[in-house]
C-alpha positions in Angstrom: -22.1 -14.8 -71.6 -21.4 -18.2 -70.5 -21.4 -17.5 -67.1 -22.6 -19.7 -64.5 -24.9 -18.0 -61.4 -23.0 -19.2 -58.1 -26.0 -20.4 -55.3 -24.7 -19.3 -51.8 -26.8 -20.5 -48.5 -27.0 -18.4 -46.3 -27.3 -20.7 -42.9 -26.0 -18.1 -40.4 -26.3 -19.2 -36.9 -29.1 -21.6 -37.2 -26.8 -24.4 -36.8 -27.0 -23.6 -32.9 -22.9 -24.3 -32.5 -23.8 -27.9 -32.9 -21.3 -29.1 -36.0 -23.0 -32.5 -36.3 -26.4 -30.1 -37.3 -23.9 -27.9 -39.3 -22.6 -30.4 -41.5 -26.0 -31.9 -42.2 -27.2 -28.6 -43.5 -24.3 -28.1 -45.5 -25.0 -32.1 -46.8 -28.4 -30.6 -47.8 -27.3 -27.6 -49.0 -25.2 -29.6 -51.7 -28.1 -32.0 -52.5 -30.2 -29.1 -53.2 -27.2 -28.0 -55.6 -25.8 -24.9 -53.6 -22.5 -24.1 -54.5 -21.8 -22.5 -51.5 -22.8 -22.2 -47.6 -22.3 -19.2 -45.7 -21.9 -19.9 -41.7 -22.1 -17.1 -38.9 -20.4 -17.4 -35.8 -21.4 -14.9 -32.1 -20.3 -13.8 -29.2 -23.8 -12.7 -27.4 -22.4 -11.1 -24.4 -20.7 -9.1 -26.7 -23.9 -7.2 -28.4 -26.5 -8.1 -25.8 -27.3 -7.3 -21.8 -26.5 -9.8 -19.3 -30.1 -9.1 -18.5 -31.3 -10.4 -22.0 -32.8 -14.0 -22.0 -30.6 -16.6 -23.8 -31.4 -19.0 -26.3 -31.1 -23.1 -24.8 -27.3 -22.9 -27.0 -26.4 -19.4 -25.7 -26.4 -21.4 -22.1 
């Protein structure tokens, strides 16, 4: 086979839309020998009420 298996973390939106805290878990994603690092990105108001409560980066 020969094939190596790829590692992709999945951090989605837990870096909060802070890209200091984004770039540290990518740093620890490569330490912990991830290949890759998978990022999400949101628009709440787009798939939530304006009644819904926000998280503190939502604000």
């Amino acid at each position: 086979m020969g094939n190596k298996v790829q590692i992709i973390a999945e951090i989605g939106v837990n870096h909060n839309g802070n890209i200091d805290l984004a770039y540290e878990m990518i740093d620890k994603a490569s330490n912990a020998g991830v290949d890759f690092v998978k990022f999400q990105t949101s628009i709440p108001s787009l798939v939530t009420s304006m009644y819904a409560p926000k998280a503190e980066y939502q604000l």
